[in-house]
C-alpha positions as CSV (number, residue, x, y, z in Angstrom):
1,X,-85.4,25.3,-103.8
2,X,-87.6,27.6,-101.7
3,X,-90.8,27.3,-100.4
4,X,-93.4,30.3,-101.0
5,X,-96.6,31.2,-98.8
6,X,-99.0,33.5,-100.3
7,X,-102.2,34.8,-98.7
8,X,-104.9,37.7,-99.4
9,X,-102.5,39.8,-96.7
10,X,-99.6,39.7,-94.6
11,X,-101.6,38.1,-91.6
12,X,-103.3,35.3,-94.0
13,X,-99.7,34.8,-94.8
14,X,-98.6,34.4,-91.4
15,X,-101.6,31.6,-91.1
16,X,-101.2,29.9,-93.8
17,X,-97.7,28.9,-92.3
18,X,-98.5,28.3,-89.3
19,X,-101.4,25.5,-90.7
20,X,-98.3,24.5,-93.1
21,X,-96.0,24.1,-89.6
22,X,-98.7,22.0,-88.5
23,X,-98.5,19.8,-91.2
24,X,-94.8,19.4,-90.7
25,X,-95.5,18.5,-87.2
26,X,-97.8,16.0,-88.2
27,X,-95.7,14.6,-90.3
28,X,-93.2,13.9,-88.1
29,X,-95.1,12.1,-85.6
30,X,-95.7,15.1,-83.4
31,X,-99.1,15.1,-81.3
32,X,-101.6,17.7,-79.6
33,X,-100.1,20.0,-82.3
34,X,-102.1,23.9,-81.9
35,X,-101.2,26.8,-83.4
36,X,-101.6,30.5,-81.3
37,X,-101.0,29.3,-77.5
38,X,-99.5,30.2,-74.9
39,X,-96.6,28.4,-73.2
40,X,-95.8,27.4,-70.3
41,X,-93.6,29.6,-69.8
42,X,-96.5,32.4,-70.7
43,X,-95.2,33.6,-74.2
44,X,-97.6,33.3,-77.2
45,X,-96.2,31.1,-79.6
46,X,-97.2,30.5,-83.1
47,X,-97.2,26.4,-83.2
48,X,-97.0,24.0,-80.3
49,X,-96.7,20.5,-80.1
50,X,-95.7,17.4,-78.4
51,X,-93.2,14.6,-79.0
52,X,-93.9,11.5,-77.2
53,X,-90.9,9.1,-76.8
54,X,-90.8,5.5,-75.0
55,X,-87.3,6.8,-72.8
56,X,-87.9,10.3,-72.1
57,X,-92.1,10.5,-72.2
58,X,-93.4,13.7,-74.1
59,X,-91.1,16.3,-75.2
60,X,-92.6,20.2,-76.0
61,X,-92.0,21.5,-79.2
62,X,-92.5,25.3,-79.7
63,X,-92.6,26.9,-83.4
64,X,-91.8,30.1,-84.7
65,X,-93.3,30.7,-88.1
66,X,-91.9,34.0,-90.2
67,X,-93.5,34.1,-93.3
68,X,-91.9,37.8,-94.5
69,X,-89.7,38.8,-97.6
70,X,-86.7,39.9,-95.4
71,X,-84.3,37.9,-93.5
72,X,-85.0,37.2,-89.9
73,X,-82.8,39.2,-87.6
74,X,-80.7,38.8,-84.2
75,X,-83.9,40.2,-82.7
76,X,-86.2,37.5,-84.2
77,X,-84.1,34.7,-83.2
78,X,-83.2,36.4,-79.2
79,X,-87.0,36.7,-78.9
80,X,-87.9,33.0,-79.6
81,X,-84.9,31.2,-77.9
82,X,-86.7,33.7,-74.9
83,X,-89.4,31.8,-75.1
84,X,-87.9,28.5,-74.9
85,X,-85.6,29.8,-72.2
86,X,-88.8,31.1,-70.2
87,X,-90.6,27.8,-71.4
88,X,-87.8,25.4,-69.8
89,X,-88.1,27.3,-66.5
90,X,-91.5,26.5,-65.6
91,X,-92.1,23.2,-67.6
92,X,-91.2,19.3,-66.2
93,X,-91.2,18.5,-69.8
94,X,-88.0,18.5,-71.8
95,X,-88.4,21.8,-74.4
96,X,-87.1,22.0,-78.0
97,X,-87.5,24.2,-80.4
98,X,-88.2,24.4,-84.4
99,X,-87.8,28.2,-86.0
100,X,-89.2,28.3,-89.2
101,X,-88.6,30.9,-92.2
102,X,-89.2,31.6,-94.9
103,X,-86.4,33.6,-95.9
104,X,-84.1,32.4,-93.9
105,X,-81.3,34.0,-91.5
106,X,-78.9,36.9,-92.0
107,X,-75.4,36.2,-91.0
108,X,-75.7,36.8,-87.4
109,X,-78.3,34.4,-86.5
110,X,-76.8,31.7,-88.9
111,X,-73.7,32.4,-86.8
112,X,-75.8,32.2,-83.9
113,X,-77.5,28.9,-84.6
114,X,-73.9,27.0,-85.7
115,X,-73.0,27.4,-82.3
116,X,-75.8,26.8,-80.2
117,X,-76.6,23.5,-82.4
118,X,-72.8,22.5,-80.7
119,X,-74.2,22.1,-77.3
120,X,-78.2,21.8,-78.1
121,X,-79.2,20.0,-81.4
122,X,-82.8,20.2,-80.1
123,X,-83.6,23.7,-81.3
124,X,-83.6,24.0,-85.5
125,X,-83.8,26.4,-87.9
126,X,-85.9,25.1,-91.2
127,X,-85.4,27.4,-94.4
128,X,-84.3,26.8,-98.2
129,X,-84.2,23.2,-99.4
130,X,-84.6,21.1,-96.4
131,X,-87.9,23.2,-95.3
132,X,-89.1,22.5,-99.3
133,X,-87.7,18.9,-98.5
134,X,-90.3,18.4,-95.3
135,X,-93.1,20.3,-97.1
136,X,-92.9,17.9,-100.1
137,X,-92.9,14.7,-97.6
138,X,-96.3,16.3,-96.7
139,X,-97.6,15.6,-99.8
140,X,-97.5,12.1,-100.6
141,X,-99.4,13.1,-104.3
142,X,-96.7,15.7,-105.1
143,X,-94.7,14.1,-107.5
144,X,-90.8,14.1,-108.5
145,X,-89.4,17.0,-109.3
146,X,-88.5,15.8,-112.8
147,X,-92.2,14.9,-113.4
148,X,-93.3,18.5,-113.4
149,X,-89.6,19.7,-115.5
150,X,-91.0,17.3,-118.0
151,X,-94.5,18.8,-118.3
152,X,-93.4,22.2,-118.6
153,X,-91.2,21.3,-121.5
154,X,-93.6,19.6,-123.4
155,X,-96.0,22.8,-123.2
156,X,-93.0,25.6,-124.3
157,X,-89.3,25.9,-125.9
158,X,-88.6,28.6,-122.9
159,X,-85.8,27.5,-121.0
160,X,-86.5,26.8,-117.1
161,X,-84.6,29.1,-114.7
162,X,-85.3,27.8,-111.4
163,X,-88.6,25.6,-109.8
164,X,-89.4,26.1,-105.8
165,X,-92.5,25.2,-104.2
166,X,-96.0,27.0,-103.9
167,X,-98.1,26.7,-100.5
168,X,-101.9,27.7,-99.8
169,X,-104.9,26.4,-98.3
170,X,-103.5,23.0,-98.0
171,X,-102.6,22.3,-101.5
172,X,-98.6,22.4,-103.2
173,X,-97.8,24.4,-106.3
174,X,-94.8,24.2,-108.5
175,X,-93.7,27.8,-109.7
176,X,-91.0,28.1,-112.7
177,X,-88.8,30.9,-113.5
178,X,-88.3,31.2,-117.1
179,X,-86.0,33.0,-119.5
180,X,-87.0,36.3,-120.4
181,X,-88.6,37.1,-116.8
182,X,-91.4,35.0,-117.0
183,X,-93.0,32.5,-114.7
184,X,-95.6,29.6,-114.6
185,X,-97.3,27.4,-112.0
186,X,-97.8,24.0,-112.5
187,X,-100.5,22.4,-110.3
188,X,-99.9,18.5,-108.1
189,X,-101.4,17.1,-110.8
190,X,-99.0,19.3,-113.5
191,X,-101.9,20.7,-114.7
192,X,-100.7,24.7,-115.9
193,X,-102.4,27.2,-113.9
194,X,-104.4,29.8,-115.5
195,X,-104.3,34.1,-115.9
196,X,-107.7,33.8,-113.9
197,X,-106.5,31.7,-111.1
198,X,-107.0,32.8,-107.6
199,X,-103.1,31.6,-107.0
200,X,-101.9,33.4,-109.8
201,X,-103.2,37.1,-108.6
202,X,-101.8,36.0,-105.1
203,X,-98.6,35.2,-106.4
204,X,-98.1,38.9,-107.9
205,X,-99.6,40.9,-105.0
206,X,-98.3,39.0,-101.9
207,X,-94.4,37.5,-102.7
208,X,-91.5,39.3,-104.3
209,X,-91.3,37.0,-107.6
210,X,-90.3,39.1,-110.3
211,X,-91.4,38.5,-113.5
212,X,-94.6,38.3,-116.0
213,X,-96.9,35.2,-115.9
214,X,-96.7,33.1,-118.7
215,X,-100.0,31.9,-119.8
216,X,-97.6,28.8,-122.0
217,X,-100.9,28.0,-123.7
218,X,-100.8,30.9,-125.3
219,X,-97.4,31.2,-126.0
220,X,-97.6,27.6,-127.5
221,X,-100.1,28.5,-130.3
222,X,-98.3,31.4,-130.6
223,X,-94.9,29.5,-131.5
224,X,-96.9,27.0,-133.2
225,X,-98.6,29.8,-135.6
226,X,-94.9,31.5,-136.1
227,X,-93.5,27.5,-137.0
228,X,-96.5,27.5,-139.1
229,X,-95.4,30.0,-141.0
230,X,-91.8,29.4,-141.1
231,X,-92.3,26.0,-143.0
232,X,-95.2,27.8,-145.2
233,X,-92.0,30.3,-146.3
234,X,-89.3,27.4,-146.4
235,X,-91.0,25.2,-148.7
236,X,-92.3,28.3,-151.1
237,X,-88.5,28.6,-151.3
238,X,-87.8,25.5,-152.1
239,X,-90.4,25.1,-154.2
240,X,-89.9,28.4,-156.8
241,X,-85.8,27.8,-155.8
242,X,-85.4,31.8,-156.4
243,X,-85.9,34.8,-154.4
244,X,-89.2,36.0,-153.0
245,X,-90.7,39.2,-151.9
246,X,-91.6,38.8,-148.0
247,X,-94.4,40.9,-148.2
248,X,-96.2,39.7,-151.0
249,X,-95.2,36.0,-149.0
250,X,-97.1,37.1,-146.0
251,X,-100.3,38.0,-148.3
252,X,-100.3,34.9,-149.8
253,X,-99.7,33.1,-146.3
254,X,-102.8,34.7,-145.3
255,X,-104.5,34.3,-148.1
256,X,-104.3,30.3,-148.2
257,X,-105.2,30.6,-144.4
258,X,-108.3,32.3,-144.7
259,X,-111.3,30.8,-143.0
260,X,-108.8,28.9,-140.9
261,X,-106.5,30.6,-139.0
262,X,-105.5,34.4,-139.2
263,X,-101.7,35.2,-137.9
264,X,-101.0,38.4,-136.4
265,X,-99.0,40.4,-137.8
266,X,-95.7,40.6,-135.5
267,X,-95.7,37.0,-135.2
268,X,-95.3,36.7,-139.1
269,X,-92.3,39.6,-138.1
270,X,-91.1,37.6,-135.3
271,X,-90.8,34.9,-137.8
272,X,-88.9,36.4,-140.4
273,X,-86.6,38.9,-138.2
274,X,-85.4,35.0,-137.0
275,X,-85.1,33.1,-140.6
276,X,-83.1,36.2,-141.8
277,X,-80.5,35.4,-139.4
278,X,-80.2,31.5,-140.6
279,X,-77.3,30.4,-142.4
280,X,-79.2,29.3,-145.0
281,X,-80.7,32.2,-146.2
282,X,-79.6,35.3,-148.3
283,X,-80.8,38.5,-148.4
284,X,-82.6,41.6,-146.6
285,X,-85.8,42.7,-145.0
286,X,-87.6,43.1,-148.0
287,X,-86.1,39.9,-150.0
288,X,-85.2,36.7,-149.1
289,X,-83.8,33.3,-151.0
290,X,-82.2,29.8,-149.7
291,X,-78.3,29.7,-149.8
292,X,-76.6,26.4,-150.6
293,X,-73.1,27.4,-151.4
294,X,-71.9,26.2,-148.4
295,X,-72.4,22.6,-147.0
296,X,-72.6,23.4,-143.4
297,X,-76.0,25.6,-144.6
298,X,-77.3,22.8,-146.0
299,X,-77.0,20.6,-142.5
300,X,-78.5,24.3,-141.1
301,X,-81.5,24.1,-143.5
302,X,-82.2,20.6,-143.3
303,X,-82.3,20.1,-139.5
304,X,-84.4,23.5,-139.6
305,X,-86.5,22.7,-142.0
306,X,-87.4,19.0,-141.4
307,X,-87.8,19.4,-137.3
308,X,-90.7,22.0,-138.2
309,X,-92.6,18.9,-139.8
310,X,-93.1,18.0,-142.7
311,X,-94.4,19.6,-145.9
312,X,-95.2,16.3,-147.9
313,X,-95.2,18.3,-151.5
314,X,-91.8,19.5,-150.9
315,X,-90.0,16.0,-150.8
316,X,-90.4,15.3,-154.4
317,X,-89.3,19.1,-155.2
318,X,-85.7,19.2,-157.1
319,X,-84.2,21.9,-155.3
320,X,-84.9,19.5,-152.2
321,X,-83.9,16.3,-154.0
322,X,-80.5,18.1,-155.2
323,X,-79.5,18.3,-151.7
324,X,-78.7,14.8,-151.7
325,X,-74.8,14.2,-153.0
326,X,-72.1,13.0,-152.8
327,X,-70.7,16.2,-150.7
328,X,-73.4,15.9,-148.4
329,X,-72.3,12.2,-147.7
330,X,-68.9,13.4,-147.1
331,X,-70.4,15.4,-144.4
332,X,-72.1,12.9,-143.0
333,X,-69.1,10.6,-143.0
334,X,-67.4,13.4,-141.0
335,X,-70.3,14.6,-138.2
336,X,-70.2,10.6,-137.4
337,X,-66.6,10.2,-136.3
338,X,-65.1,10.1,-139.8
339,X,-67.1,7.0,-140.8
340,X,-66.0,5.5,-143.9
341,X,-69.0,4.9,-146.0
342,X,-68.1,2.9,-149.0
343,X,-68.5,4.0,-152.6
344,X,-71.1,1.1,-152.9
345,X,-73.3,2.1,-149.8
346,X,-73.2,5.4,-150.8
347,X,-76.2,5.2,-153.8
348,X,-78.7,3.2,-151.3
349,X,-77.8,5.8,-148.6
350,X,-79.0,9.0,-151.0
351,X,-82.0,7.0,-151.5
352,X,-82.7,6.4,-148.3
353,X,-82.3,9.8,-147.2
354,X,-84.5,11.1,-150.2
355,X,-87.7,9.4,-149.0
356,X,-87.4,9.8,-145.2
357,X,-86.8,13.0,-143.3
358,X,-86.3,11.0,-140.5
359,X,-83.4,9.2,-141.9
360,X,-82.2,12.4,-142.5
361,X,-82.3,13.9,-139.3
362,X,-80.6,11.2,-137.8
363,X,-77.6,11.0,-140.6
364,X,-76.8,14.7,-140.1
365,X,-76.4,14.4,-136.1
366,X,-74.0,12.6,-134.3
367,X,-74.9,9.1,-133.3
368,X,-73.5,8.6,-129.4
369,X,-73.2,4.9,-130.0
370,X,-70.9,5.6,-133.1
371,X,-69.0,8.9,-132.2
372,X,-68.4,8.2,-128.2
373,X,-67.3,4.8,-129.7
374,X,-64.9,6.2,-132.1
375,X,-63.7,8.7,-129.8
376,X,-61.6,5.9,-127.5
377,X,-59.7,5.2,-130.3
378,X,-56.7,6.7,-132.3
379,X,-56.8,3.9,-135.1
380,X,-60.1,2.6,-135.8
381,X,-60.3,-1.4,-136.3
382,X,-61.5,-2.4,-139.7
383,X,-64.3,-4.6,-137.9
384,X,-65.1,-1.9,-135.6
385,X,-65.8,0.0,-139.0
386,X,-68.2,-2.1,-140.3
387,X,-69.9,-3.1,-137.3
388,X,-70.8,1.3,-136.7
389,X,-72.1,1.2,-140.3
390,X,-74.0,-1.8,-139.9
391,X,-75.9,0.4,-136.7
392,X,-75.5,3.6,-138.9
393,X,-77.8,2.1,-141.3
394,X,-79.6,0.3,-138.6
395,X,-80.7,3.8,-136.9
396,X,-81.6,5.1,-140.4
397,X,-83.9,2.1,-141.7
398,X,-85.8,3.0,-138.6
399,X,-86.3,6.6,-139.6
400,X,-87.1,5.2,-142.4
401,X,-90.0,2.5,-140.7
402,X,-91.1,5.8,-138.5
403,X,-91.9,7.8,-141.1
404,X,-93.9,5.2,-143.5
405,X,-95.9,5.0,-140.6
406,X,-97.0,8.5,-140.3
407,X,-100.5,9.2,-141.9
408,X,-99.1,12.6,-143.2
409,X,-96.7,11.0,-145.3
410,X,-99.3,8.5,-146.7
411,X,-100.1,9.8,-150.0
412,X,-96.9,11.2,-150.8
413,X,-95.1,7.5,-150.8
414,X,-98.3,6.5,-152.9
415,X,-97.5,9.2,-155.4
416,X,-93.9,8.1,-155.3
417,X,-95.0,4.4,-155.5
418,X,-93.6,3.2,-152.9
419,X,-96.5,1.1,-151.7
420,X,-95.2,-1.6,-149.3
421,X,-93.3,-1.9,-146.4
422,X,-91.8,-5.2,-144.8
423,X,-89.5,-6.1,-141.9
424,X,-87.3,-9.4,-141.4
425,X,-86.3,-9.9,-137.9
426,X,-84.3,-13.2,-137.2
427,X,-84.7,-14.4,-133.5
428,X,-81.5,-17.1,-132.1
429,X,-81.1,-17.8,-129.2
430,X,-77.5,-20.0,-128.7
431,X,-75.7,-22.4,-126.4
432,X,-72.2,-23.1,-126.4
433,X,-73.0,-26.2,-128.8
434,X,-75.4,-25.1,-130.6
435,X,-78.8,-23.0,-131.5
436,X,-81.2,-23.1,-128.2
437,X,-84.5,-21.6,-130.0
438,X,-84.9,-19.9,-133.7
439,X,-87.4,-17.6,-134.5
440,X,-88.0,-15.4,-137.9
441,X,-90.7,-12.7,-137.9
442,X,-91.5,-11.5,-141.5
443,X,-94.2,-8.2,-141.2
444,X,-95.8,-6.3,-144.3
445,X,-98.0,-3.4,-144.4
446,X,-98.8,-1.4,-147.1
447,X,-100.6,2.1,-148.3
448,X,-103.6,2.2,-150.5
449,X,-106.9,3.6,-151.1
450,X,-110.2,2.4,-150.9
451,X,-113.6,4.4,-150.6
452,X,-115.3,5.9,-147.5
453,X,-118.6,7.7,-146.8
454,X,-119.7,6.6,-150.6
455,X,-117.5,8.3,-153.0
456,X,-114.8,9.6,-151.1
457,X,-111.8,8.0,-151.6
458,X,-108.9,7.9,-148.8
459,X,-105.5,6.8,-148.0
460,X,-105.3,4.0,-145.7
461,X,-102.5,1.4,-144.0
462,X,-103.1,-1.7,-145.0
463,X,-101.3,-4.9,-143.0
464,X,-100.9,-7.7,-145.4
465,X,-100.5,-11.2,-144.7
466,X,-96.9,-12.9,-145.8
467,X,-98.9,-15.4,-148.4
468,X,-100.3,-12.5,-150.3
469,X,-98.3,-11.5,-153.6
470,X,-95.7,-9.5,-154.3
471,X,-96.7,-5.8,-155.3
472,X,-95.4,-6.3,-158.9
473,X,-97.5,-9.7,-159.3
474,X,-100.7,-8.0,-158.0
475,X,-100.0,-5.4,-160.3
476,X,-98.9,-7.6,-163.4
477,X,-102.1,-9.7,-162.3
478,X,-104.4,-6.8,-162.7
């Protein structure tokens, strides 16, 4: 990790280290810290400082700050061990020394420093990760690194290069490269800087980043308009299960966006230059239809498709439904470690998979719990067996729980009368003897309508009590 200065020109950049050097200082119990003085041994140096210690009273420290792009030279380095040479001459106080840069030292001085650190370990050279490492202890607010990876990620699908540190005017940036030659900057707060920013025009006129700044707001409705219109073209497909004319599609598209949202052009050709190179579909630039014939397109389309979000209409579509059979347990069997799944499991595990694309998602990807288990052995236990289809089915009823929850998802289990959802949990806790405490929780909610704003009628969750009827006696009742 590096640390960047930026400034409105080379001598604002050679301040603004020398109040960052400060900090440093500061930070590490230095006193009487100045920047711009004169020695005492009658050399101007950038940052001075004092060290008081209970043995050895105050020690001097004197600071060389080089903020430029290039690597400091043999002549840098000569000219400020000078200085502490000249310093050491006419002071009675002990004299160290701290040279900071920016970018660091070219072989010579490097080789230089290695052996004068042998015989004085007072004098330092700061660059690279551990001057990023003291800079960030100056900032008790700047987060973990991993806080700020984790922001970024949730604002784009661009994969992060590299992260080093911003400085200027006393506050910390974090800078990302990203694929393609892009970058962003994240605030302390992991706020996204904007184009308009007075850090981001700094950034491109007064370091040598390379690269285009992202504005990832941007480029997030911009991937969100092109997913968008990848589902809108998935589900027609599934929906008229037969080939369709992409540009007539992209009229249409438009068409049943109107008054909404408009799509530009070359992100509807951004989307379909990448669907044309899916598995799953057949065809060419002008025409374009799903492709089952293989089972492995099938897994292609399905964790495509149903990772895009759901289009509720499209669950109760045939071409859809057909998906679910018998060869696509087989595959399922085999992604989890070979799992056996019995010829009687195998019915309520198509159902299952039929109403919840969650379920779904989850059967067609490896489980770690299952497959790293299977993995230690060579020949699987018969109770190992069952116990990784008990959790298989555990980790899909979940799927299943998450997605009857979802408000999107609301009417189409109305429609499909599937009305009521309820959980039995079973709570023991057990001694050696016997059973310490016992505990079952039995929960019920259900989906139904009821009227809102005075005719308008709307799809609700409804939690139901356990003494309330069954569905079929409310329903034989009324």
């Amino acid at each position: 990790m590096k640390v960047f200065i930026i400034g409105e020109s080379s001598q604002d950049r050679g301040k603004q280290l020398e109040s960052l050097t400060l900090l440093i200082l500061k930070n590490l119990n230095y006193s009487n810290c100045h920047d711009r003085v004169i020695s005492s041994g009658g050399s101007e140096v950038d940052v001075m400082a004092e060290l008081k210690t209970p043995l050895f009273g105050p020690t001097e420290v004197l600071c060389e700050c080089k903020a430029t792009a290039k690597k400091s030279d043999t002549t840098d380095w000569c000219k400020f061990l000078g200085k502490i040479f000249l310093a050491e001459l006419s002071s009675t106080k002990p004299i160290s020394g701290l040279f900071i840069s920016l970018s660091g030292g070219n072989g010579n001085v490097i080789g230089s420093y290695k052996e004068l650190i042998k015989s004085r370990s007072d004098i330092r050279i700061l660059t690279g990760e551990e001057l990023a490492s003291e800079v960030s202890k100056c900032f008790p607010d700047f987060k973990e690194n991993d806080f700020y990876f984790r922001m970024l990620s949730k604002q784009t699908d661009k994969r992060i290069l590299t992260q080093n540190l911003i400085y200027y005017n006393n506050e910390l940036y974090r800078i990302f490269d990203l694929e393609g030659d892009f970058y962003s900057v994240l605030n302390s707060d992991g706020n996204l800087l904007l184009s308009d920013d007075k850090v981001i025009s700094l950034v491109n006129d007064s370091t040598n980043i390379s690269g285009e700044f992202l504005d990832v707001s941007e480029d997030k409705k911009r991937k969100d308009l092109e997913l968008l219109c990848e589902g809108y073209v998935l589900s027609k497909l599934i929906e008229t299960n037969s080939s369709i004319d992409i540009s007539q599609l992209s009229k249409e598209f438009q068409g049943e966006l109107k008054g909404q949202s408009y799509v530009p052009e070359d992100v509807i050709a951004s989307m379909f230059n990448e669907l044309t190179q899916q598995p799953f579909i057949e065809g060419n630039k002008d025409v374009i239809q799903l492709d089952f014939s293989e089972i492995r397109n099938t897994l292609s389309f399905l964790n495509r498709y149903l990772s895009i979000g759901v289009f509720p209409k499209m669950l109760r579509c045939d071409t859809y439904l057909d998906l679910f059979n018998e060869d696509l347990v087989s595959k399922i069997s085999e992604v989890q470690g070979n799992l056996p799944i019995p010829e009687s499991d195998e019915e309520m595990l198509l159902k299952l998979l039929s109403v919840s694309p969650s379920a779904v998602i989850r059967a067609i990807n490896p489980i770690p719990f299952i497959v790293n288990s299977r993995n230690e052995f060579e020949n699987i236990p018969e109770r190992l067996n069952k116990t990784h289809l008990e959790f298989f089915f555990k980790v899909l009823f979940e799927g299943l729980y998450v997605d009857y929850d979802k408000r999107i998802l609301f009417e189409y289990y109305l429609n499909i009368d599937l009305i009521e959802f309820e959980t039995v949990t079973n709570y023991k806790l057990k001694t050696s003897k016997n059973i310490f405490l016992e505990h079952e929780d039995r929960s019920r909610f259900a989906i139904g309508k009821m009227t809102s704003n005075g005719d308008k009628t709307i799809t609700i969750k409804l939690i139901k009590t356990n003494d309330q009827p069954e569905p079929w006696d409310e329903s034989h009742n009324e």
